[in-house]
C-alpha positions in Angstrom: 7.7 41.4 14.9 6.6 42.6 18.2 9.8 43.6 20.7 8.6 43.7 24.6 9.8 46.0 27.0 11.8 42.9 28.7 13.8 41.7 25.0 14.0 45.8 24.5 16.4 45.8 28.0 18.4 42.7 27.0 19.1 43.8 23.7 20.5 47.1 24.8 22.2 45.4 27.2 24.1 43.0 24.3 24.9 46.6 22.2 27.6 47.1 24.5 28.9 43.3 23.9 28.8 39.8 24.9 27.4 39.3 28.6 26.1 36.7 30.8 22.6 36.0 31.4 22.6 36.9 35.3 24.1 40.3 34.0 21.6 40.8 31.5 18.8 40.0 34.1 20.5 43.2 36.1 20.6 45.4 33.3 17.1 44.9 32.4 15.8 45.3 36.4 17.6 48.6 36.2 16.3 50.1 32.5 12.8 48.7 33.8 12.7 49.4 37.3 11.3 46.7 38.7 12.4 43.1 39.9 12.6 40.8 36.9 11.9 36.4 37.9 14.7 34.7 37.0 12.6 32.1 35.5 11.2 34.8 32.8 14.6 35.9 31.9 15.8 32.7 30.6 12.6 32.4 28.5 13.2 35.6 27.2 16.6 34.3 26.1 15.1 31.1 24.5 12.7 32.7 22.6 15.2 35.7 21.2 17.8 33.0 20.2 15.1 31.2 18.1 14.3 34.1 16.3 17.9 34.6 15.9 18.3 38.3 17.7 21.2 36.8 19.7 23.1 33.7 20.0 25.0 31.5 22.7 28.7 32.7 23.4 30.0 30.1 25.6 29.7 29.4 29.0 32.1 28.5 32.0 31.7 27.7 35.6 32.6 30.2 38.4 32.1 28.7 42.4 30.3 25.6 40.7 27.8 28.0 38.9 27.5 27.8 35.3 27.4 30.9 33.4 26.2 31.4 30.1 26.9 34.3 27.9 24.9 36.0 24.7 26.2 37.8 22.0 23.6 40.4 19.7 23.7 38.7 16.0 23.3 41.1 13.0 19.5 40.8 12.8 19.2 41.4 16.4 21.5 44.7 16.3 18.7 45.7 13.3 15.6 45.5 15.5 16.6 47.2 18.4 18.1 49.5 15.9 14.6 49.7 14.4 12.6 49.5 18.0 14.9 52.7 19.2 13.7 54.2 16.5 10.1 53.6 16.7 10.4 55.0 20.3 12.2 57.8 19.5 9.4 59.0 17.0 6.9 57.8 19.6 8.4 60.4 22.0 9.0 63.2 19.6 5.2 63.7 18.9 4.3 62.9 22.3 6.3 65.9 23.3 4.7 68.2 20.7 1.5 67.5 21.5 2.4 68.1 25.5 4.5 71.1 24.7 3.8 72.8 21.5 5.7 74.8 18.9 6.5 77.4 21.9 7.3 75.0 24.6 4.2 75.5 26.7 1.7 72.6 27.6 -1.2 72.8 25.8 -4.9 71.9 26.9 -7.7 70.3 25.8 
């Protein structure tokens, strides 16, 4: 199953352990480098608890805001397990090609 760029950041995000949905938004406009709508966030959270990558970890209200948290489940720890690993690879030959055996960049 296809992982975007977006679910990619939030996932890495969860590795490090439950957080908040506002946090997560951060997290993933810093990995992506640009300004993520709040709006596409939350449906990015929606569609990653139905296919059970994470889960719901409470919520509580801070200054009359609600805040929700996440939590990675075991199947969502595999695929970005799996999706970091598809990059990695993606990068290593990508890197061969530019660079070569002897670490020059090679032309076409």
């Amino acid at each position: 199953m296809p992982v975007t760029d977006l679910q990619f950041a939030m996932l890495t995000g969860l590795a490090a352990g439950p957080r908040h949905g506002y946090s997560l938004l951060k997290e993933a406009e810093s990995q992506l480098g640009r300004r993520v709508a709040v709006a596409t966030a939350y449906a990015c959270f929606e569609v990653m608890i139905t296919r059970g990558w994470i889960r719901s970890d409470g919520e509580e209200e801070i200054r009359g805001r609600t805040r929700r948290y996440y939590v990675l489940s075991g199947s969502g720890r595999e695929v970005l397990a799996t999706r970091a690993s598809e990059l990695a690879a993606r990068i290593r030959l990508a890197q061969d090609r530019l660079f070569g055996m002897a670490g020059k960049a090679t032309t076409a």
